[in-house]
N, C-alpha and C positions, 0 to 999 in steps of 0.2 A: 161162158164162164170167164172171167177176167181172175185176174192172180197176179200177183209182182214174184219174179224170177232174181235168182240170185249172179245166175251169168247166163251167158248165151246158150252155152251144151242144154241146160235147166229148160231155158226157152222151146228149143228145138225137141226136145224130149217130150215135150208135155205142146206141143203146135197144136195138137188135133184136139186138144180139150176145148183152145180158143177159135180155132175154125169155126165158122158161123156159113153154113151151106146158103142160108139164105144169103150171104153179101156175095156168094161165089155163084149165083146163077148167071148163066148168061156171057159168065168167064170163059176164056179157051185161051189160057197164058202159062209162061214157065218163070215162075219168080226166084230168082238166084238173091241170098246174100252174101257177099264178100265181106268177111267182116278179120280180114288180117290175118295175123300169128292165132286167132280164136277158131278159124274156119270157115269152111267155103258148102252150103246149104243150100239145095234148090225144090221148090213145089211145084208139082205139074196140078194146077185149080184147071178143071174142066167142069162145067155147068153146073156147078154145087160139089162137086166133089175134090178131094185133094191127095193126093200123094208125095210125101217127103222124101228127098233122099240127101245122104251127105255127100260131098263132093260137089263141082261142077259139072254143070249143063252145055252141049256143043254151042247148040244155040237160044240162049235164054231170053226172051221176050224184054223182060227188063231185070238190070241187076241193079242193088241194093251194096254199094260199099261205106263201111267205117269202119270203125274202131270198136272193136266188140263191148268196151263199157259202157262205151256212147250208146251203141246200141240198144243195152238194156237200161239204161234210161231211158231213153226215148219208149222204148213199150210198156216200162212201167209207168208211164205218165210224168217224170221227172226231166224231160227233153223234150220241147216242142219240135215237131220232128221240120216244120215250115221254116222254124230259125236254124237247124240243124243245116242244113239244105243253103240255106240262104250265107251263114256262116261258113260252110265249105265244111262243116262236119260229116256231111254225109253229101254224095255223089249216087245221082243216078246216072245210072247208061240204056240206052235201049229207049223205049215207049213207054216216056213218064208220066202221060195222061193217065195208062194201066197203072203204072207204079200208086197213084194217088186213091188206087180202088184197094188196097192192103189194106187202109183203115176199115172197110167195112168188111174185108176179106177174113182178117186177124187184129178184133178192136182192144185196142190198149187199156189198161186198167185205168176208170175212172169215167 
């Protein structure tokens, strides 16, 4: 189910309606996002399944930093997340090959 969020908390609230078990097979990662003064979110995806929690992760697989309105651009389809990345809006850390499997993990409206 795809949906536009109005901010991040929105996002995070409602993660498991867009989880897509099918993009998460075969996964075994801890995806953190940093996303500022908005908050700090991690998903433990293990072979289709996912569990959220708020807060940071000791050691998270790959993390996920911006700016939380960036951010909800980018997953409502209004931030390409590749220019994001490329313009320095968004920073990954960790295992960015992983990172690049989000999109089928949690696909953005559109």
């Amino acid at each position: 189910m795809s949906f536009k969020v109005s901010d991040a908390n929105e996002y995070f609230d409602r993660l498991d309606e867009r989880f897509d078990a099918a993009g998460a097979k075969g996964v075994d990662a801890i995806f953190q996002w940093d996303l500022g003064e908005t908050g700090v979110w991690h998903a433990e995806v293990k072979d289709g399944t996912m569990t959220l929690h708020k807060g940071a992760h000791d050691a998270p697989t790959t993390t996920i930093t911006m700016k939380g309105p960036n951010y909800v651009k980018m997953v409502n389809g209004d931030l390409n997340g590749q220019m994001a990345f490329m313009t320095g809006k968004m920073k990954i850390k960790g295992n960015i090959p992983m990172a690049m499997k989000l999109k089928n993990i949690f696909p953005q409206v559109g």
